[in-house]
C-alpha positions in Angstrom: 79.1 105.4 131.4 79.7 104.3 134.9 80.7 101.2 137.0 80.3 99.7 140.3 83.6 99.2 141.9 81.9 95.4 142.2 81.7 95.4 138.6 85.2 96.8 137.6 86.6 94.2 139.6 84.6 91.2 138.0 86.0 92.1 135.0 89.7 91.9 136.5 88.9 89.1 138.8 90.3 91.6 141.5 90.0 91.8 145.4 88.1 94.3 146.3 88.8 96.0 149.7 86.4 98.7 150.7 83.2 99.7 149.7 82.1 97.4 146.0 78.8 99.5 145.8 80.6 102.8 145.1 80.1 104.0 141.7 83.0 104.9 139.2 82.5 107.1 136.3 86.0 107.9 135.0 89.6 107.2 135.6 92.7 109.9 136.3 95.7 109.7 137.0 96.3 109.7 140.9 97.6 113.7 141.0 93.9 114.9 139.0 91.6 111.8 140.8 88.5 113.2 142.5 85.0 111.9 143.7 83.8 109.2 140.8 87.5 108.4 139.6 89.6 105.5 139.3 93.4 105.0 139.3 96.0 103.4 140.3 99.5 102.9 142.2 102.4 100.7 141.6 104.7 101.4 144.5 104.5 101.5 148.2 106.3 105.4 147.5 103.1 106.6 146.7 100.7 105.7 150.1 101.2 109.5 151.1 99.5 110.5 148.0 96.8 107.2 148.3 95.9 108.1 151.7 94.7 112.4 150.5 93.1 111.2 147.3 89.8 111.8 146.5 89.4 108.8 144.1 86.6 106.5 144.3 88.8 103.7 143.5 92.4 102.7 143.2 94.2 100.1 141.6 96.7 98.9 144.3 99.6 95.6 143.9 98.8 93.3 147.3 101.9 94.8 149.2 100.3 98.6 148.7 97.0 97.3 150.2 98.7 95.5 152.9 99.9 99.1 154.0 97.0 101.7 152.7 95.4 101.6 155.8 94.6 105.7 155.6 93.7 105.0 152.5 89.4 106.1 152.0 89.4 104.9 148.1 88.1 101.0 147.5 91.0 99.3 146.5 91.3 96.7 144.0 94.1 94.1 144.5 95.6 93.3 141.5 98.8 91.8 140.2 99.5 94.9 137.4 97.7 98.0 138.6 99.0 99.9 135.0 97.7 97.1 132.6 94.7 96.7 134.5 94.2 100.4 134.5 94.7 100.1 130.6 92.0 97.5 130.4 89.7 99.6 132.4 90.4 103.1 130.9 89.1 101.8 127.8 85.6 100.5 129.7 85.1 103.9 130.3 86.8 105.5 126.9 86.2 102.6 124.0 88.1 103.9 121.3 86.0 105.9 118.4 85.5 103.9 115.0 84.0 105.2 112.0 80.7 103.7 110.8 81.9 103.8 106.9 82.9 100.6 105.5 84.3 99.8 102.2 85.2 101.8 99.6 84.0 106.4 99.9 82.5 107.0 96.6 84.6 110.0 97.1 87.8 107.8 97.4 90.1 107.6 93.8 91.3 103.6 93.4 92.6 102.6 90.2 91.2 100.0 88.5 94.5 97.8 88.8 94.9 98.6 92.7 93.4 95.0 95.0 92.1 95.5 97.6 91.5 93.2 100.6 88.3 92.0 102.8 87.0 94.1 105.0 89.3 97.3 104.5 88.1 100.4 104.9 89.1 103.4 102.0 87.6 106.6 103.0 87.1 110.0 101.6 89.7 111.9 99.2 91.9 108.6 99.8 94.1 108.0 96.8 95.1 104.9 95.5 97.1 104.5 92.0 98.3 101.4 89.7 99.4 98.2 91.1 98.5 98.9 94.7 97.9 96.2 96.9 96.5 96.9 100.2 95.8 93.6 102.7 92.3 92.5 104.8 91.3 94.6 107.7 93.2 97.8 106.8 92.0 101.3 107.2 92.9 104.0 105.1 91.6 107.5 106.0 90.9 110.6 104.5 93.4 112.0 102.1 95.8 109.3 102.3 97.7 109.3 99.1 99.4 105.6 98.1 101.1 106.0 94.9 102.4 103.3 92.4 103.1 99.8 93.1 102.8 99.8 96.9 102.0 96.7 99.3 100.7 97.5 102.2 99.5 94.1 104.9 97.1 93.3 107.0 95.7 95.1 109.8 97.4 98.4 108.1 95.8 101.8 110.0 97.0 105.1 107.6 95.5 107.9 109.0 94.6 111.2 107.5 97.2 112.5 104.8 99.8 110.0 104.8 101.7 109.3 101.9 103.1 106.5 100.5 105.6 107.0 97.7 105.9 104.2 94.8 107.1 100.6 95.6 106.9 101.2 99.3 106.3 98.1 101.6 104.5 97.9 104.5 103.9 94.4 106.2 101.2 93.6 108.8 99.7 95.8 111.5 101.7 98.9 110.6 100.0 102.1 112.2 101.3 105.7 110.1 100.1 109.0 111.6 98.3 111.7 110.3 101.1 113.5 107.6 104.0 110.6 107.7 105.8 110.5 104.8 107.1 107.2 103.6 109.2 106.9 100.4 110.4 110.5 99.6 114.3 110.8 97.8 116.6 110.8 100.3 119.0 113.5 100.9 121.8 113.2 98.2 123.3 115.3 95.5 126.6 115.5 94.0 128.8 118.3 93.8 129.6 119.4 89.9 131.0 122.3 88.1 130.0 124.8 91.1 126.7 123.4 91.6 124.4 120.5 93.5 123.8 117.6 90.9 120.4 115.5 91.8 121.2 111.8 93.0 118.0 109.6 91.7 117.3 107.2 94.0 116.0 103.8 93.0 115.5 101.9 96.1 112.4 101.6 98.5 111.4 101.9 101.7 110.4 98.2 103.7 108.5 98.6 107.3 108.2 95.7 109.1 105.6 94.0 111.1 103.9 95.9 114.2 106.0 99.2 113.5 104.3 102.4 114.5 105.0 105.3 113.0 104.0 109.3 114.4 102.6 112.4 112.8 104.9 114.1 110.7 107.8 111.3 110.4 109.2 111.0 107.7 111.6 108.2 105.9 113.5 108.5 103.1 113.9 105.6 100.5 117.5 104.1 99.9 119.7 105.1 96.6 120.3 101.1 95.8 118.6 99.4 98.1 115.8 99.8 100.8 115.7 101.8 103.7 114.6 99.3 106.3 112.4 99.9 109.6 112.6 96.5 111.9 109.7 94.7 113.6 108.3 96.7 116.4 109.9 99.8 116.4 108.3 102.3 117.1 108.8 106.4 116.1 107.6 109.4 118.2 106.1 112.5 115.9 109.1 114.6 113.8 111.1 111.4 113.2 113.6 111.5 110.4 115.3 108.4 109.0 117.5 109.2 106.2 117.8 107.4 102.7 119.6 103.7 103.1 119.3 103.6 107.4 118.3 100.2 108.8 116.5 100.4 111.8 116.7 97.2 114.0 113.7 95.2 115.8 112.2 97.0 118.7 113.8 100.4 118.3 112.0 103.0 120.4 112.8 106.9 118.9 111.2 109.7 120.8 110.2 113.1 119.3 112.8 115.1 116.5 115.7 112.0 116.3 117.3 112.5 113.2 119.3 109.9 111.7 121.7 110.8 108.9 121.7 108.4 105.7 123.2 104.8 106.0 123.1 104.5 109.7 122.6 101.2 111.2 121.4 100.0 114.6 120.9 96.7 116.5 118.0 96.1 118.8 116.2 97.4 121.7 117.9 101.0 120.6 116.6 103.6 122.6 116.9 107.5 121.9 115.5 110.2 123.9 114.0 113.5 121.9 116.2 115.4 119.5 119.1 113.2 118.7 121.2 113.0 115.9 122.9 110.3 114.5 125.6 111.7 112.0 125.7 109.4 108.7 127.2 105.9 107.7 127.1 105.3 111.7 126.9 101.7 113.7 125.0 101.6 116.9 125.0 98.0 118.5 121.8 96.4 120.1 121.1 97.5 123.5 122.3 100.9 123.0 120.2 104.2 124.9 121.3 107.1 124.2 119.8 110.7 126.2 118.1 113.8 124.7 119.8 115.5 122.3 122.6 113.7 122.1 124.9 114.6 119.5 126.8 110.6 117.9 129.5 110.8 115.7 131.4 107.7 116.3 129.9 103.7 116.2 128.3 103.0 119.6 128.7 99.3 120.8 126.2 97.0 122.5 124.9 97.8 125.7 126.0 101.4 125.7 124.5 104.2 127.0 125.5 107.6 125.6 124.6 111.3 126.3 126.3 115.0 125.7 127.6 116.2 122.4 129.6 114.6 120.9 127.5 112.0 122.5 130.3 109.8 124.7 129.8 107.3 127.3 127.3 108.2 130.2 129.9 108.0 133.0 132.5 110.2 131.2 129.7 112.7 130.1 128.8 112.6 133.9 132.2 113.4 135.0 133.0 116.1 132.3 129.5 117.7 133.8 130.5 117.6 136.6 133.9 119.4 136.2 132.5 121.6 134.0 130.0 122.9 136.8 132.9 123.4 138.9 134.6 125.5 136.5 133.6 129.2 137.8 134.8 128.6 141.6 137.9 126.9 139.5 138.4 129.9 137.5 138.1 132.2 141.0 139.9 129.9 143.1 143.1 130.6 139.7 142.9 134.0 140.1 143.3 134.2 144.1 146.6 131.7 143.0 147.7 134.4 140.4 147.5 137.1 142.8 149.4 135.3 145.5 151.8 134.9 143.0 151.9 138.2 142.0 152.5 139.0 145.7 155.2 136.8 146.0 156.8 137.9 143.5 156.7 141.2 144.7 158.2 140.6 148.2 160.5 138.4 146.5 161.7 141.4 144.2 161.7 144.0 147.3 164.2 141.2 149.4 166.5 140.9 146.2 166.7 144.3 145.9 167.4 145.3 149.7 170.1 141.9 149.4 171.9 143.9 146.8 171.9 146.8 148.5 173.5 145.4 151.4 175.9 143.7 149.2 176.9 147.5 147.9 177.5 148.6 150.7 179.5 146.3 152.5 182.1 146.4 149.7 
C-alpha cells in the first residue's frame, strides 16, 4: 500500500513543503528511514539527522521546517509530528482483525453464561456458570473465564488468559496473552512447624480502560478486592499481590512487584523491576526508577530510586560518594603511611632527646 506525500497530507490537513508527488510506502523511525519511508521529528535537536536521511517524507512541527533547509525529504508541517505519525502508521499498517464472528462451535459456554451483541468467542475459549460478558468484546482462543465473572464492554482477552471466579472487569479492559486475574494471593499461616493455607474470599475489580500485559498476574484480596484504578496500565511480568489497590492512571513497566496490601495514589510511575515490600503507601504523583527497592510509605510528588529506594537527590549524592570511594580508600592509606612515618621520626627524636638527657646528667 502506498501514498502520495499529497495524499498523506490531505488526510492531516498538513503543509506540505517539497515535492507532494513523491510516493510513500512505509514509515520508520528516522535512524532506519530510507527511500519510500515516512517519519518524523519533534525537535529542532534533530536537523543534523533530518538533513542525511534518506526518507521520502518527514513529519516536521513549523519551527523544524523553518530551519530544515538541508533537509531533501518533503516535509509535512504539522502541529504533533508523533500523533500524526500514529495516525499515519496505521494507513500503511491497519491493525489485523479476525473474520470470525460470534460464538467458535469449538468454544465451551455454559448455558447460564450471557453474552453480549456483537462479541466475538473464539476457538477453545471457555466460559462457565453465571458469566456475563458485555457488547463488543473479544475473547480469543483458549481464554478460560471461570464462575460468576463480569466482564464490560469493549473487553479484548487475548489468547490464554484466565479469569478466576467473581472477577470484575469494567469497560474497554485489554488482558494479554497468559494474564492471570484472580489467583489466591500469597498467604499462609505458620502452625505447628508448618505453612497453613490462608483461603481467600475476596475478588479482583479492574477498572475502566486498564491495560494489562502478557504474563501479569494479580492476585485476589483475602476479604475484600484487590483493586486496579481507571487507566492504569501494566507492562508484561507484572505482579500485584492479594489486597493492593492500584490508583487511576498508574503506569508499571516490565517485572514490578508489589507485595500484598500496598496502596498507591495516582499518576504512579515505576520503571522495570521494582518492588514494593507489603502493607506500603505511595502517594499520587510518586516515580520511582528501575529496580528500586521501597520499604517505607512514599509521599506525593516523590521521586525515589536505589535500594532501599530513598529520595532521588539523596540516592544521587550517596552515588556519587560511593563512586569516589576507591581514590578515597587510596587517598586513606597515603594518610596512614604518613602517619606511620611520623610516627617514626617522632619515636627516633624522643629517643635521641633521652639520650641527651642521659648524658648530660
Amino acid at each position: 500500500m502506498g501514498f502520495t506525500v499529497r495524499e498523506l497530507a490531505e488526510k492531516l490537513q498538513a503543509e506540505v513543503r517539497g515535492d507532494a508527488d513523491r510516493l510513500v510506502n512505509d514509515v520508520a523511525s528516522l535512524a532506519h528511514a530510507t527511500a519510500g519511508h515516512l517519519t518524523f521529528v519533534e525537535s529542532p535537536k534533530q536537523l543534523g539527522a533530518i538533513a542525511k536521511s534518506q526518507a521520502a517524507a518527514v513529519l516536521v512541527t513549523p519551527e523544524v521546517a523553518e530551519r530544515a533547509t538541508e533537509c531533501t525529504a518533503a516535509l509535512l508541517v504539522v502541529p504533533e509530528p508523533f500523533e500524526s505519525f500514529i495516525q499515519l502508521m496505521l494507513e500503511f499498517r491497519p491493525p489485523r482483525t479476525s473474520k470470525d464472528e460470534g460464538i467458535s462451535p469449538l468454544a465451551i459456554v455454559h448455558p447460564t453464561a450471557k453474552i453480549g451483541a456483537g462479541t466475538r468467542i473464539m476457538t477453545g475459549a471457555i466460559i462457565e456458570a453465571d458469566v456475563t460478558i458485555g457488547n463488543n468484546c473479544t475473547i480469543m482462543q483458549g481464554v478460560v473465564i471461570r464462575e460468576g465473572c463480569h466482564i464490560g464492554d469493549d473487553c479484548t482477552l487475548h489468547p490464554q488468559v484466565v479469569m478466576y471466579p467473581d472477577v470484575r472487569l469494567e469497560n474497554r479492559v485489554i488482558l494479554h496473552a497468559h494474564a492471570v486475574i484472580g489467583a489466591d494471593g500469597f498467604g499462609y499461616r505458620f502452625r505447628q512447624g508448618r505453612f497453613v493455607r490462608i483461603p481467600h474470599t475476596g475478588t479482583v475489580q479492574i477498572h475502566n480502560d486498564v491495560e494489562i500485559g502478557a504474563g501479569a498476574t494479580i492476585d485476589r484480596g483475602m476479604i475484600e478486592a484487590t483493586v486496579i484504578g481507571e487507566g492504569t496500565k501494566l507492562d508484561n511480568l507484572v505482579m500485584i499481590a492479594h489486597n493492593c489497590r492500584i490508583g487511576r492512571h498508574n503506569a508499571f513497566a516490565s517485572q514490578v512487584g508489589l507485595a500484598g496490601s500496598v496502596t498507591t495514589g495516582d499518576y504512579v510511575r515505576a520503571g522495570g523491576q521494582v518492588g514494593v515490600a507489603d502493607h506500603i503507601t505511595i502517594g499520587t504523583g510518586v516515580s520511582f526508577g528501575g529496580k528500586a527497592g521501597v520499604i517505607t510509605n512514599v509521599p506525593d510528588g516523590a521521586t525515589y530510586h536505589g535500594i532501599p529506594a530513598g529520595p532521588e537527590k539523596e540516592e544521587i549524592r550517596r552515588v556519587l560518594t560511593l563512586r569516589k570511594a576507591p581514590q578515597v580508600f587510596e587517598q586513606v592509606k597515603e594518610l596512614r603511611r604518613q602517619m606511620e612515618d611520623l610516627q617514626a621520626q617522632l619515636a627516633t627524636l624522643t629517643k635521641d632527646a633521652e639520650g641527651e638527657d642521659s648524658n648530660a646528667a
